[in-house]
C-alpha atoms as a printed R data frame, in Angstrom:
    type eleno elety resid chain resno       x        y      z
1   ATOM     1    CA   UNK     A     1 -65.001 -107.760 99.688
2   ATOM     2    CA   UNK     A     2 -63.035 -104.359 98.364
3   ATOM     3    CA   UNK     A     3 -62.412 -104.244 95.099
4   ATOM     4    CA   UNK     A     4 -60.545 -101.734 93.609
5   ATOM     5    CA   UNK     A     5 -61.752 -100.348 90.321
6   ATOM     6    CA   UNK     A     6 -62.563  -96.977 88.406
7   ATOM     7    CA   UNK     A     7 -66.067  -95.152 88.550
8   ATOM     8    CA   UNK     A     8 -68.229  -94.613 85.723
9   ATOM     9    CA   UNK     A     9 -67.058  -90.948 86.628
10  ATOM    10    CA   UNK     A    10 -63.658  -91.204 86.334
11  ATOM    11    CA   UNK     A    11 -63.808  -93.506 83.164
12  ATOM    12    CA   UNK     A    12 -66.132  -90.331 81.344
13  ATOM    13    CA   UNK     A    13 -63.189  -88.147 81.840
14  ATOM    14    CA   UNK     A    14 -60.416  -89.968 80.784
15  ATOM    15    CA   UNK     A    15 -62.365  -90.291 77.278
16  ATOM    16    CA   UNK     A    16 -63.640  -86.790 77.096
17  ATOM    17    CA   UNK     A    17 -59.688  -85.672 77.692
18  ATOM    18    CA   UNK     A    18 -58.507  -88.000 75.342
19  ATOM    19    CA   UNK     A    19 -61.450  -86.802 72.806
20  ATOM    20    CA   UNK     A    20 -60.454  -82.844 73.249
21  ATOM    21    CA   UNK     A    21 -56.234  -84.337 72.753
22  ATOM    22    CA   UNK     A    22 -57.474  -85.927 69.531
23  ATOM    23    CA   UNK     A    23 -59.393  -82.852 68.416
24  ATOM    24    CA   UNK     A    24 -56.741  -80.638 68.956
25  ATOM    25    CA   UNK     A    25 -54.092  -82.786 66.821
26  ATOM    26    CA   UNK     A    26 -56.594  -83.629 63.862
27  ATOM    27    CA   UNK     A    27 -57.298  -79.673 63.042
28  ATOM    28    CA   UNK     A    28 -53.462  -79.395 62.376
29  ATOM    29    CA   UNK     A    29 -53.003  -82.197 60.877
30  ATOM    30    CA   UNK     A    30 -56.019  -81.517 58.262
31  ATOM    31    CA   UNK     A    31 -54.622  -78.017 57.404
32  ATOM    32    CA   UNK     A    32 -51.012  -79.251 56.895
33  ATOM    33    CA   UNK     A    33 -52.763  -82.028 54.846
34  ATOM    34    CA   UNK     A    34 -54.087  -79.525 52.916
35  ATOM    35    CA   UNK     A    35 -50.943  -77.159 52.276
36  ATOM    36    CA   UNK     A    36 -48.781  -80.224 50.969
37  ATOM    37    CA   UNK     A    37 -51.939  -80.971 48.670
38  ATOM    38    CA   UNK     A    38 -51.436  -77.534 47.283
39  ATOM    39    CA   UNK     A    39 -47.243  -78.162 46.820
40  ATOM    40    CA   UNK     A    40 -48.314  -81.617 44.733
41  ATOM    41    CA   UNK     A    41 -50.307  -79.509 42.594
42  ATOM    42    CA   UNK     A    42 -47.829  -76.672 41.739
43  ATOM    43    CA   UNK     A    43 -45.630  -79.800 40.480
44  ATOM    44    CA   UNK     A    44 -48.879  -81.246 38.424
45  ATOM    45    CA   UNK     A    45 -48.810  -77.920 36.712
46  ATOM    46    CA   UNK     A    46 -45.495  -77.484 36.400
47  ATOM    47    CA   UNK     A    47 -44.722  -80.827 35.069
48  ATOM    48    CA   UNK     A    48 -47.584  -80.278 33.041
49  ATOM    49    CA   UNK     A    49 -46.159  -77.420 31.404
50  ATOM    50    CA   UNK     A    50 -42.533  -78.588 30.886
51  ATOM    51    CA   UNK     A    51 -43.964  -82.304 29.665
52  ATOM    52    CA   UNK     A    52 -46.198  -79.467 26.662
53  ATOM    53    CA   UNK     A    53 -42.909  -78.316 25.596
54  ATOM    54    CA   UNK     A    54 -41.010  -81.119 25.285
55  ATOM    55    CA   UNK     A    55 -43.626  -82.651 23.289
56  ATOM    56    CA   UNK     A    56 -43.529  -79.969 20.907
57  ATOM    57    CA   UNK     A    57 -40.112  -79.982 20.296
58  ATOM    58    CA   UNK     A    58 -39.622  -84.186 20.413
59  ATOM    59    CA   UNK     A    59 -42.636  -85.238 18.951
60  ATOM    60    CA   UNK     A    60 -43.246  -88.574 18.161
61  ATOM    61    CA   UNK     A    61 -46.409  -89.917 17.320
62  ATOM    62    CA   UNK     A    62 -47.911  -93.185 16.160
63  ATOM    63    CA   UNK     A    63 -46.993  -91.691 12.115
64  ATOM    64    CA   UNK     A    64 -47.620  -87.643 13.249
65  ATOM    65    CA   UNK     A    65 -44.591  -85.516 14.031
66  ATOM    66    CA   UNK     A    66 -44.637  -81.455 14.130
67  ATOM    67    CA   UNK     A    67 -47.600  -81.362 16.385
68  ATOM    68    CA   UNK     A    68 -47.741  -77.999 18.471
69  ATOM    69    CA   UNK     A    69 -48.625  -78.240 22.065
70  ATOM    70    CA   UNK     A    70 -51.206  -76.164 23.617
71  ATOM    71    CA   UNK     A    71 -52.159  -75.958 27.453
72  ATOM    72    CA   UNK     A    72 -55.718  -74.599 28.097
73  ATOM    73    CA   UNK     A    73 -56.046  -73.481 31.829
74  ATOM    74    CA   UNK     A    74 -59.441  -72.075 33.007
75  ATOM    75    CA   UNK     A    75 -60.421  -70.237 35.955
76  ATOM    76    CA   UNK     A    76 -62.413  -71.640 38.692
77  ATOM    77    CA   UNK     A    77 -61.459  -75.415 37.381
78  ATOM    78    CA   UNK     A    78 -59.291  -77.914 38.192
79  ATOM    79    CA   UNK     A    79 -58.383  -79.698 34.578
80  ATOM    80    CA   UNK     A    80 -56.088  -78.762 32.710
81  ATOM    81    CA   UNK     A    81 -56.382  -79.068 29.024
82  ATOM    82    CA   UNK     A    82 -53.580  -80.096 26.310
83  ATOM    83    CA   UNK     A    83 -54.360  -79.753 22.577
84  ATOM    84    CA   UNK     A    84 -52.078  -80.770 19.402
85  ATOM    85    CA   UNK     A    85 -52.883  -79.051 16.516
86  ATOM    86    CA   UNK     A    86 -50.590  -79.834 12.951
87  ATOM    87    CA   UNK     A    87 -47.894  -76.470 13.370
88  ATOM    88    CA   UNK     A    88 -49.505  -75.529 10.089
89  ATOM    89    CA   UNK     A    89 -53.237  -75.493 11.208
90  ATOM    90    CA   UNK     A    90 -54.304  -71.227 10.534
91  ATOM    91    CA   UNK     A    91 -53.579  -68.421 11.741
92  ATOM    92    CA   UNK     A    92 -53.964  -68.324 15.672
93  ATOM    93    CA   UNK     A    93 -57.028  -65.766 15.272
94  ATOM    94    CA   UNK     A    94 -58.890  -68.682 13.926
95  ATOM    95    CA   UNK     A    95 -58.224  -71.286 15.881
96  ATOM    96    CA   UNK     A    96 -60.932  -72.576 18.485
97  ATOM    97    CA   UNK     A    97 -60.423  -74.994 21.364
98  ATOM    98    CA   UNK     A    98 -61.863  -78.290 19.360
99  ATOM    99    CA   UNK     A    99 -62.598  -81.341 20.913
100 ATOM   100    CA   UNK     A   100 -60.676  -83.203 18.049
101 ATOM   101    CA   UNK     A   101 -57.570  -81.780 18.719
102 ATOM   102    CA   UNK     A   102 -58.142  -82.515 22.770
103 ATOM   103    CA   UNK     A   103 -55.220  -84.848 23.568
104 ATOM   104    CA   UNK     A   104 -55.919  -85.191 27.524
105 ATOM   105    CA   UNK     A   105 -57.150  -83.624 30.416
106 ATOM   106    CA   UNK     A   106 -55.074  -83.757 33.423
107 ATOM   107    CA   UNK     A   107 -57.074  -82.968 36.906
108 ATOM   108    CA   UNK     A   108 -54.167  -81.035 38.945
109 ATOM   109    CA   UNK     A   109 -55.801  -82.138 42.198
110 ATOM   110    CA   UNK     A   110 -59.114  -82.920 43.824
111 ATOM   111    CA   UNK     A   111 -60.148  -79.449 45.222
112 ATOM   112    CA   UNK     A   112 -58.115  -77.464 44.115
113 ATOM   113    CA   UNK     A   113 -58.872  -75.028 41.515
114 ATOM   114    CA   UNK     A   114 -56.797  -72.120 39.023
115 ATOM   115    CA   UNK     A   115 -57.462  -68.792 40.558
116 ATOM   116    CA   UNK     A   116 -56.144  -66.636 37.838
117 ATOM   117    CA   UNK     A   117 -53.263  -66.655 35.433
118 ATOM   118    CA   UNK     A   118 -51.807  -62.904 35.814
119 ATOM   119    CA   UNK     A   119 -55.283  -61.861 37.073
120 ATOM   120    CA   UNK     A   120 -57.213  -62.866 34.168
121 ATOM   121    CA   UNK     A   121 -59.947  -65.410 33.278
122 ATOM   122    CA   UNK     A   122 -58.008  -68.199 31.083
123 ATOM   123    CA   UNK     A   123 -54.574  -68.720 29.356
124 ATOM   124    CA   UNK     A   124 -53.600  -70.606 26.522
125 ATOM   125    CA   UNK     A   125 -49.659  -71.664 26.043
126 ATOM   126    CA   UNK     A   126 -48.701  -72.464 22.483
127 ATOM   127    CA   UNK     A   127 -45.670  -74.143 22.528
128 ATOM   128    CA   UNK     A   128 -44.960  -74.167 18.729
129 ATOM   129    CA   UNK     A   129 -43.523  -77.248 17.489
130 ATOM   130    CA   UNK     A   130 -41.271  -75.895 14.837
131 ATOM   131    CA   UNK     A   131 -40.161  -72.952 16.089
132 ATOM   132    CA   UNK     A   132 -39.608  -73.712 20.081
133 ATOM   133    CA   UNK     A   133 -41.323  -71.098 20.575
134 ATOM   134    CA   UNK     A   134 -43.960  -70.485 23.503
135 ATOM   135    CA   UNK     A   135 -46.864  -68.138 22.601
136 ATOM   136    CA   UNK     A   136 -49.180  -67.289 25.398
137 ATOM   137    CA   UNK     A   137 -52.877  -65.804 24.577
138 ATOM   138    CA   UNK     A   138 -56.043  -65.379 26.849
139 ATOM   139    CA   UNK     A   139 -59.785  -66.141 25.244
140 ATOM   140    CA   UNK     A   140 -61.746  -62.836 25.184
141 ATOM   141    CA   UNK     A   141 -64.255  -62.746 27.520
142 ATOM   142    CA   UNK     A   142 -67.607  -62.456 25.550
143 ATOM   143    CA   UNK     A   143 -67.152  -65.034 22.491
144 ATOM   144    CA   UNK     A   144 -65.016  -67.758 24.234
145 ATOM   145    CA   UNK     A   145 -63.637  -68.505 20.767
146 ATOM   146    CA   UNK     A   146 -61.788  -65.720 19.775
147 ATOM   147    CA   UNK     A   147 -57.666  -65.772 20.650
148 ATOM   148    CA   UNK     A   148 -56.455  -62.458 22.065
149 ATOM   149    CA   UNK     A   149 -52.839  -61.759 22.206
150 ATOM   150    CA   UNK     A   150 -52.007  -59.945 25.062
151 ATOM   151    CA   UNK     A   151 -48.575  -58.200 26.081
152 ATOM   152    CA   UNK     A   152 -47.671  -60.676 28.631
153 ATOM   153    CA   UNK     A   153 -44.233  -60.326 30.812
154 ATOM   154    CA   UNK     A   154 -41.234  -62.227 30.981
155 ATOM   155    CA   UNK     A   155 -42.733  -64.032 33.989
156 ATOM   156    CA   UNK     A   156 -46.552  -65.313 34.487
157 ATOM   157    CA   UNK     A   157 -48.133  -65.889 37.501
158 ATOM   158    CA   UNK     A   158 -50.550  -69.096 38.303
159 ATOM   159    CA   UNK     A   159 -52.872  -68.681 41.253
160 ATOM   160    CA   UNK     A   160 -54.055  -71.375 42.667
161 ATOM   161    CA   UNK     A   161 -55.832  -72.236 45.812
162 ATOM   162    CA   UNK     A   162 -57.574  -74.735 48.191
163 ATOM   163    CA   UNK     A   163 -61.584  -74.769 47.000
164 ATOM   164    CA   UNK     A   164 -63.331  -73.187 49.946
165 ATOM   165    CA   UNK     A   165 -60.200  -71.813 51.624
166 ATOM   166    CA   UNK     A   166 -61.429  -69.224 53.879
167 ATOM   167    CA   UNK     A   167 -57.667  -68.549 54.438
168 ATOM   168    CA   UNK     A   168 -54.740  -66.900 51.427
169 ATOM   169    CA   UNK     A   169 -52.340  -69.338 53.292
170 ATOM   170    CA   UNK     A   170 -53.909  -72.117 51.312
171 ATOM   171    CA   UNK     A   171 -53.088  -69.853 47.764
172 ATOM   172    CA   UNK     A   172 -50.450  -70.904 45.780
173 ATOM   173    CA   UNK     A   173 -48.728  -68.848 43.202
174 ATOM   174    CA   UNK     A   174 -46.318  -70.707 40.590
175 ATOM   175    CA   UNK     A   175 -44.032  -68.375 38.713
176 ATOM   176    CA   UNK     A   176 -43.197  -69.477 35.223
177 ATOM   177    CA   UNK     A   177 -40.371  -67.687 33.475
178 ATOM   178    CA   UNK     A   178 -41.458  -67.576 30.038
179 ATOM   179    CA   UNK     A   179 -37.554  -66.973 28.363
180 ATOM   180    CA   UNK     A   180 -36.308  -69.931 30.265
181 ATOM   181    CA   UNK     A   181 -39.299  -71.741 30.576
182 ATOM   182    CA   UNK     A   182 -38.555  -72.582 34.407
183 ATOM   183    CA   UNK     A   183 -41.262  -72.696 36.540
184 ATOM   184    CA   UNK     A   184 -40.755  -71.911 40.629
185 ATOM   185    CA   UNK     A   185 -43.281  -72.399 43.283
């Protein structure tokens, strides 16, 4: 009797070529994975920041109104921090990041992480609720507590990037205008 079939031989290469095809289309795949994971997280922040502003201007609470907005971002982290303090609360020399003010914490995206916010450490954006006004400060770097105003531009810069990118095509820099309040990435 003849029978026709395939030999073990034959059978180990078909797999190991179809192993090396699969390879080949998963590295792709994984980094383009990757890249749209860092577009979803330039909207988290920016929708972050635009929902802090219109909160301080249309604020309505459960009985609280006039709450100012602030948006804590830290580097090497990946929450995002929004405070309401009463518009009245101090000057902004006193004011410390308070866990009773904390409203929420927003996680922009699993590994991904700030980089630097116009190549410093942190940045704090007061949206003021009375005023409309955005006021943008950076912690110094010894006390953690203390609010330094800095001479910041018209336009501030939010790195971000893929943790453990060994590559800056997985960086991400959002723009946001601070006179218009438009943010482009």
């Amino acid at each position: 009797m003849n029978k026709k079939a395939f030999t073990l031989l034959e059978l180990m290469i078909v797999i190991t070529i179809i192993g090396l095809m699969s390879m080949m289309v998963y590295a792709p795949y994984n980094f383009f994975q990757k890249k749209a994971e860092i577009k979803l997280a330039a909207k988290n922040i920016a929708k972050t920041l635009n929902e802090a502003r219109n909160n301080a201007i249309f604020w309505i609470s459960s009985g609280s109104t006039n709450q100012s907005v602030w948006v804590y971002f830290e580097e090497d982290s990946n929450i995002i921090k929004i405070y309401n303090y009463p518009y009245d609360f101090g000057t902004w020399s006193q004011i410390e990041l308070k866990d009773n003010f904390l409203k929420e914490e927003i996680n922009i995206w699993p590994n991904i992480q700030i980089n630097k916010i116009e190549w410093k450490d942190n940045a704090l954006f007061l949206y003021s609720a009375i005023f409309w006004k955005l006021n943008i400060f950076e912690f110094d770097s010894w006390s953690k507590q203390n609010l330094v105003d800095r001479n910041w531009d018209n336009i501030i810069e939010i790195w971000f990037w893929y943790k453990w990118a060994d590559s800056w095509i997985l960086y991400k820099k959002l723009k946001y205008y601070t006179k218009t309040f438009i943010s482009d990435y």
